[in-house]
C-alpha positions, 0 to 999 in steps of 0.5 A: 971858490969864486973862480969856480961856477957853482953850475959846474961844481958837483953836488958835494961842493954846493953850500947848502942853507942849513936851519941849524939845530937849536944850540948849535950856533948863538942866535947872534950869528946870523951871517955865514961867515960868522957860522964858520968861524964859530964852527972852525974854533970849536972844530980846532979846540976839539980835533987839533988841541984835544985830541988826547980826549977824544975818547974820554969825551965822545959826546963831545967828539960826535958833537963837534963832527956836527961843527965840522960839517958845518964848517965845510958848509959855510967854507963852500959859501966863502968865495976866498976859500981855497978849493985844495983846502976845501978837497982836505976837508971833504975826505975828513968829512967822510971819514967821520961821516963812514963812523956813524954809517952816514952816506958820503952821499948824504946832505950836510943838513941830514948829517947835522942832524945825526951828529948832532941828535947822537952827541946829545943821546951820548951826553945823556948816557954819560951824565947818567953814568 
């Protein structure tokens, strides 16, 4: 990313600074790199090593796609990463963006949020079952 100015990237590669939701991230990370890695882990534990559950869990699931919305956030503020990486997560944010309608167009923070408010809806409906 470093060798790449961010005046000529398109939108949809530009980091934007996030107010997280409440919860999301332990109010010790505080830098963006700590974020990303706290998002990575959570995005890997739930979309690589349980996967089998994804639809036992969806509260879980929707939740976690907010972490892997900001896990592409915070990759765009790393200047080691690597923009073919970078592409890959992209199309799998927009996959996952397209099952809750959300516009590839969208910004990152919007996307959060709708994540992260659904997954918390889905938990409360699920605990009531």
């Amino acid at each position: 990313m470093s060798d790449w100015p961010e005046e000529e990237r398109p939108s949809a590669f530009i980091h934007e600074k996030i107010d997280y939701p409440k919860g999301m991230f332990h109010e010790s990370l505080i830098k963006s790199k700590q974020k990303q890695g706290e998002a990575g882990k959570k995005v890997y534990a739930r979309f690589v090593k349980g996967k089998g559950q994804l639809n036992k869990y969806q509260h879980h699931m929707i939740r976690d796609m907010a972490y892997f919305e900001a896990l592409f956030n915070e990759m765009l503020n790393d200047k080691k990463a690597k923009v073919e990486t970078l592409e890959g997560l992209k199309k799998g944010r927009e996959a996952m963006r397209m099952s809750l309608n959300i516009s590839p167009k969208a910004k990152s923070s919007e996307a959060i949020l709708k994540f992260w408010a659904t997954g918390k809806m889905l938990h409360a409906a699920y605990k009531k079952k």
